[in-house]
N, C-alpha and C positions, 0 to 999 in steps of 0.2 A: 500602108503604113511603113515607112522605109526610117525608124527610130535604128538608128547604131548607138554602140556603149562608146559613152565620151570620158576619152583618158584622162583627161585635166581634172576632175575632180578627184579622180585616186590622188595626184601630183599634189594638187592639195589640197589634198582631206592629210598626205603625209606631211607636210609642213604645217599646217594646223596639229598635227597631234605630235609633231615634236616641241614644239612650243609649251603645249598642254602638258607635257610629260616634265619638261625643267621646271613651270611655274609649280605644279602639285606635287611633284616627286617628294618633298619633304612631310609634307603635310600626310600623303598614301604612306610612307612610314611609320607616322603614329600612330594611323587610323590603323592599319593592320597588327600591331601590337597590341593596342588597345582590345582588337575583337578574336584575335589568336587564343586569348585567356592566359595571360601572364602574370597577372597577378597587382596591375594596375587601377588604383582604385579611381583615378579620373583624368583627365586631357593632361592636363597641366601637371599631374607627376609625373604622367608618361615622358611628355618634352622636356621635363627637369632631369630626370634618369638618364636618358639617351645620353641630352647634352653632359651631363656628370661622366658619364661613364666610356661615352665612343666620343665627345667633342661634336664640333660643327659638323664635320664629315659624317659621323653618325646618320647626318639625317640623307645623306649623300650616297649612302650605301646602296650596293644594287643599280646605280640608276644606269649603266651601260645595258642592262639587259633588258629592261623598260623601254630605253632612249631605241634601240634597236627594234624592239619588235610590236610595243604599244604605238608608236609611231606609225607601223606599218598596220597595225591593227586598227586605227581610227583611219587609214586612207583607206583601207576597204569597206570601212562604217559609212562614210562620208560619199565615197564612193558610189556604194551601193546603193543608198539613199538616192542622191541625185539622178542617177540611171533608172529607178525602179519608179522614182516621181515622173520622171518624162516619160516611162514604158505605160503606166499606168492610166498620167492624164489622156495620151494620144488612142490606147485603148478604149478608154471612159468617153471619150472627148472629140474622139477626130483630130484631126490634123488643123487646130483654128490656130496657128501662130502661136503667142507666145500668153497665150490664157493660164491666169494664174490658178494653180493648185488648188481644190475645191480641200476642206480639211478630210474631209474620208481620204481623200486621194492621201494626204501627209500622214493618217494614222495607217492603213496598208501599207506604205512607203516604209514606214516607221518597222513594222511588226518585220516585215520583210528584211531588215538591216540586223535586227536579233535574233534571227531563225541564223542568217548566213554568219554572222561575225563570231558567235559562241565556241560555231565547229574549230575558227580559226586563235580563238583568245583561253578556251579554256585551258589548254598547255602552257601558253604564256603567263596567266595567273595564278597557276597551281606554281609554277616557277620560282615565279616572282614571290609568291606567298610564303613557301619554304624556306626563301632566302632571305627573306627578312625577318620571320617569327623563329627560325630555327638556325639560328650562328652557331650553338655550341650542343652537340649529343650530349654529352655531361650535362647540360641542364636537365634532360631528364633520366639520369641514371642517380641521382644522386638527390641527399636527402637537404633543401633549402636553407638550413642553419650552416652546413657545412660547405658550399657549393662557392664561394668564397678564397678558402684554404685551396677545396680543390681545383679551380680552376684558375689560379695561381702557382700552385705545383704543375699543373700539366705545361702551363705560358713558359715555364723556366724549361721546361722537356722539350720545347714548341712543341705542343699541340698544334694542331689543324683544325678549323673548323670543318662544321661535318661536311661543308657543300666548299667547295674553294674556289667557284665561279657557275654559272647560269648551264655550262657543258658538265662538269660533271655532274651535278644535279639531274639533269635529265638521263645522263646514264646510269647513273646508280637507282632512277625508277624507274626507267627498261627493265635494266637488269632485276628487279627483286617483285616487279609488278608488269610488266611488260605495256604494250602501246594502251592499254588500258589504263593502264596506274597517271598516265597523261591525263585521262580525262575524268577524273574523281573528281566530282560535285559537278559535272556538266547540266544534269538536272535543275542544278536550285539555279544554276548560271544562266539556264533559259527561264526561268521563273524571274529571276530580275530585271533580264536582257529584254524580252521582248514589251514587256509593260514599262520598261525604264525607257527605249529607244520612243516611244509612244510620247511618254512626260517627256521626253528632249526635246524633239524636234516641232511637236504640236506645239506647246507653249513658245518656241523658239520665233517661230510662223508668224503666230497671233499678236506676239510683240511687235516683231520686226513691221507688220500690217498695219499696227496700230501707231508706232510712233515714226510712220514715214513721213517728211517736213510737208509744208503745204506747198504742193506745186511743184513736187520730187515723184520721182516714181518709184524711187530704191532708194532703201534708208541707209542714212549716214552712216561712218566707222563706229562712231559714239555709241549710234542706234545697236547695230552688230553689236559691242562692246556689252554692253549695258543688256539687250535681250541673251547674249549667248551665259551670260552669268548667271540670269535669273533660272533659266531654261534648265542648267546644270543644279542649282542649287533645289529647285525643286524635285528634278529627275531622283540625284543622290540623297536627296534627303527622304523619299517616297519607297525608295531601293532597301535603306537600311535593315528590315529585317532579313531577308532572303540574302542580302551580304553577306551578315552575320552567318547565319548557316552553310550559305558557300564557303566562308573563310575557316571553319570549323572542320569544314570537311575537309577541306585542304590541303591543314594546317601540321592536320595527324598523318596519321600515318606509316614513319620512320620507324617506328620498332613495333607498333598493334593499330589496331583499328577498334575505335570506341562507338561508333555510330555507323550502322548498317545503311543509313542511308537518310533521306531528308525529313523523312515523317519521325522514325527513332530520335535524328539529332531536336528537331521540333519538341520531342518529348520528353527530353531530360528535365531532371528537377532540378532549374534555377531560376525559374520565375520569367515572367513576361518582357521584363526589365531588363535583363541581359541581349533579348533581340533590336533593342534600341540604343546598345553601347556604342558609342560612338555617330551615332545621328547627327546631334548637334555637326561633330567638326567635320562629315559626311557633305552636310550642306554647305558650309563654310567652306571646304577646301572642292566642292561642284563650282560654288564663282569663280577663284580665278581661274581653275585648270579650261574651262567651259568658255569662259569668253576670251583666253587666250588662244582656245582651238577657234574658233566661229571667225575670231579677227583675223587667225594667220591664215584659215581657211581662204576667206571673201576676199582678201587681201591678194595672197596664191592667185584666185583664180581672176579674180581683175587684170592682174601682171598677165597672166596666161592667155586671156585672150582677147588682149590689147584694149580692156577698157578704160 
């Protein structure tokens, strides 16, 4: 068995998930606000607020540090996947050409891309997370009738937000927590990760299988199009409560720590209701970010090798 790792699908799995990174970027802003616990009572105040308050950009905020390194986080997803599918089937399988993937083969494949991507994403999402739920320290020094006045007085002082890009962020949780403070909530991230990569790429398979044209052997862009949306929307819609708890865990941090860990934050008294906030736009914003990776993906890798 002479199986070597083929580079192309790193190349793009990264242009598939830069793609996926502009079309959701907007939408991963609300959703993270929403389950940060702000004080948002549903989707649609959330997007009202933003837009009121930061404008369109608002929803724009962050996205260099996503575009950089989510990007590079989905070509090792995408990556790995495609490598571990042909390491698997040629182990399973022998060397019969170009024999399609049996589904065992896709959910190994699967599990295998969430054990590896977590180690590399959960730094990225604890980043990403901070910087979007936590723009201003004063929001939580201060008592929400008055927070208003004061962070108005501080704007005329310039204030600084507490993080003032994606670098210092990570050194000021070096510095106060060290390469560990990096990986807070890595736990519930593999509780999502590797049952979510499962609901991605299985459903993804089973579509794409199912609605190949009569007398094709590979389904259409449309097909890609249309299965990588579905694929996503189920994933992230199945994902949401373990989110929710990753995002929690995350989220704190900056001056105490409320939750010892994934069973305690599970245990708080807010009702069942809360691990489902944000579900809905969860699945909603899994289609387009999902079938804009899967088309820029298939797309990528036709260019790549010359098909």
């Amino acid at each position: 068995m002479d199986t070597i790792v083929q580079l192309d699908d790193f190349i793009a799995g990264w242009i598939g998930g830069a793609a996926s990174v502009i079309v959701g970027h907007p939408l991963d802003m609300v959703k993270t606000r929403l389950q940060a616990g702000h004080g948002y009572k549903n989707t649609v105040q959330c997007v009202l607020t933003i837009l009121k308050n930061e404008h369109v950009a608002g929803f724009f905020k962050g996205l260099s540090f996503p575009l950089a390194s989510i990007a590079v986080y989905n070509s090792v997803a995408l990556g790995v996947y495609g490598n571990a599918q042909r390491f698997i089937c040629q182990y399973r399988h022998g060397d019969n050409g170009h024999q399609s993937p049996a589904l065992s083969d896709v959910v190994a494949a699967s599990a295998v891309v969430g054990l590896v991507t977590v180690g590399i994403g959960a730094p990225v999402e604890l980043v990403k997370i901070r910087i979007l739920s936590k723009p201003y320290l004063v929001k939580e020094l201060v008592n929400p009738s008055t927070i208003f006045f004061v962070v108005m007085f501080l704007k005329v002082l310039n204030y600084q937000p507490l993080y003032r890009g994606p670098v210092h962020c990570i050194s000021r949780i070096l510095r106060n927590k060290g390469i560990v403070g990096l990986y807070r909530g890595v736990g519930a991230m593999y509780l999502r990760d590797v049952p979510g990569y499962c609901l991605y790429f299985v459903p993804y398979m089973l579509l794409c299988d199912w609605m190949i044209p009569v007398g094709s052997t590979a389904p259409n862009l449309f097909c890609v199009w249309l299965a990588g949306g579905v694929a996503g929307t189920i994933s992230w819609g199945t994902a949401t409560p373990m989110d929710v708890v990753k995002n929690h865990l995350q989220a704190e941090g900056v001056r105490e720590t409320r939750y010892k860990g994934i069973v305690h934050c599970i245990q708080r008294k807010e009702g069942l209701n809360v691990f489902f906030k944000g579900a809905a736009l969860n699945a909603i914003r899994g289609f387009p970010m999902s079938a804009a990776m899967f088309l820029g993906y298939e797309l990528a890798l036709k260019a790549l090798r010359g098909q």
